[in-house]
C-alpha positions, 0 to 999 in steps of 0.5 A: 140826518132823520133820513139817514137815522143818525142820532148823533154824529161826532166829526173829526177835522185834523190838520185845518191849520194846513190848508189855506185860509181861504178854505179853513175859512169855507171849512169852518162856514160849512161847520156852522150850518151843521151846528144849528142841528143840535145832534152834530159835533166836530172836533178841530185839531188845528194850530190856533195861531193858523186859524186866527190868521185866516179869519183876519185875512177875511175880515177888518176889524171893526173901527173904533171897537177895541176887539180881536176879530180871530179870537171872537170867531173861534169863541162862538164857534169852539165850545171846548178848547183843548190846548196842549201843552208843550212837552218838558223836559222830562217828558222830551227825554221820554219821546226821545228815549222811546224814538232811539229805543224803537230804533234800536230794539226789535218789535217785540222788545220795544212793545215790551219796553214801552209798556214797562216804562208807562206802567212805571211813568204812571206811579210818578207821571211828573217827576218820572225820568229813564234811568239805567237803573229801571231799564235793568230792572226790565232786562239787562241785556236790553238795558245794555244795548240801550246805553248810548240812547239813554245818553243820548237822550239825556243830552238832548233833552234840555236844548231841544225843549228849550230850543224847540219848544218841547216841540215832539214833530221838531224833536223827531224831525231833529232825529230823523236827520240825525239818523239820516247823516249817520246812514250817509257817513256809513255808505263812505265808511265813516263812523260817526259817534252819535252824541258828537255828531247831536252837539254838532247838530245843536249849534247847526240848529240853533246858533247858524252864525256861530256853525258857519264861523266855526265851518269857515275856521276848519280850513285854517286849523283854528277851530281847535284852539278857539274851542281850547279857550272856551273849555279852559277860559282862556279867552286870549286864545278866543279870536275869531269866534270873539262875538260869541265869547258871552253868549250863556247859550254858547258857553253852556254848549261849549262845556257841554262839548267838552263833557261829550268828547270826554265821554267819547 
């Protein structure tokens, strides 16, 4: 460092938590030897959780002393911990909305869009929620094009926060498959309606004993009226899905379901 004339040097380490243990553990060991210099810092982004795991995989606890090995570590070693939290709702529907809108919009468009609706986010940042009123008031042609991803959005942002725990990657990840089913069903000639096909991806997703019940019952043509007796309440029509019949998660999808194919 004197050599070289570096007065201060700050290090980025991103993604530690995908290596393996035995190398975030030689990581971190090669961090500390540069710390005891003074003028080098590092800045880790890491799942803690990952790195905890590995610390404890190299060292036992002490006997007889009530003490988190993990966590002692990082203590000494992390000054400033910076934990982010997981997106809410609103904040869900927002990255959904930008995803679906980037999608949809040409480069220009969407750099525009995006600087509007953060301009607009910054006047309100915890209570602000797209509106189709405020993308009208950006530009009603885009505002137009965009209608079925402002619904869309909205759809999906309570189930996937919940059920995804507001994480962005997975909501993307939801996405990309979502948009990759739709690619498929074209090449064969089949449309399919976005907000259906995200209601049908939500039980796949989050309730798979019920999507495979439901899969099975295709063949037989029952699907339609065990889904009929949860929609009106009829529970002497609910037979094979009987299991799933008191699942607040299940009824609220189902009427959720229900909303969506009127929509449609």
């Amino acid at each position: 460092m004197e050599e070289a004339g570096i007065k201060k040097l700050v290090i980025f380490v991103d993604e530690l938590d995908r290596c393996n243990p035995a190398t975030i553990l030689d990581t971190l060991e090669a961090m500390r030897l540069f710390l005891f210099s003074g003028n080098v810092s590092f800045v880790i982004g890491a799942d803690e959780r990952h790195v905890t795991y590995a610390i404890r995989s190299k060292f036992d606890d002490i006997e007889g002393i009530n003490m988190d090995i993990g966590k002692e570590y990082q203590e000494k070693l992390i000054q400033y911990p910076i934990r982010i939290p997981c997106m809410n709702k609103d904040e869900t529907e927002f990255y959904i909305m930008c995803l679906l809108s980037e999608n949809e919009l040409n480069e220009t468009e969407f750099d525009g869009l995006l600087k509007f609706l953060q301009a607009k986010r910054k006047q309100n940042p915890l209570e602000f929620s797209i509106t189709m009123e405020i993308l009208k008031e950006y530009d009603e042609r885009i505002a137009t094009k965009l209608n079925d991803s402002l619904v869309l959005s909205k759809q999906l942002s309570g189930i996937l926060t919940q059920g995804l725990n507001g994480n962005p990657r997975q909501c993307k990840r939801f996405l990309n498959t979502l948009d990759m089913r739709q690619k498929m069903a074209n090449y064969k000639n089949v449309t399919l309606k976005s907000n259906v096909l995200a209601k049908i991806m939500e039980v796949e997703y989050f309730q798979t004993s019920l999507f495979r019940k439901m899969v099975n019952l295709l063949g037989d043509n029952m699907l339609k009226t065990e889904l009929e007796g949860f929609e009106t309440d009829q529970e002497d029509k609910i037979n094979a899905l009987d299991p799933w019949k008191n699942e607040l998660w299940v009824k609220k999808w189902m009427k959720r379901s229900q909303c969506c194919q009127r929509k449609s």
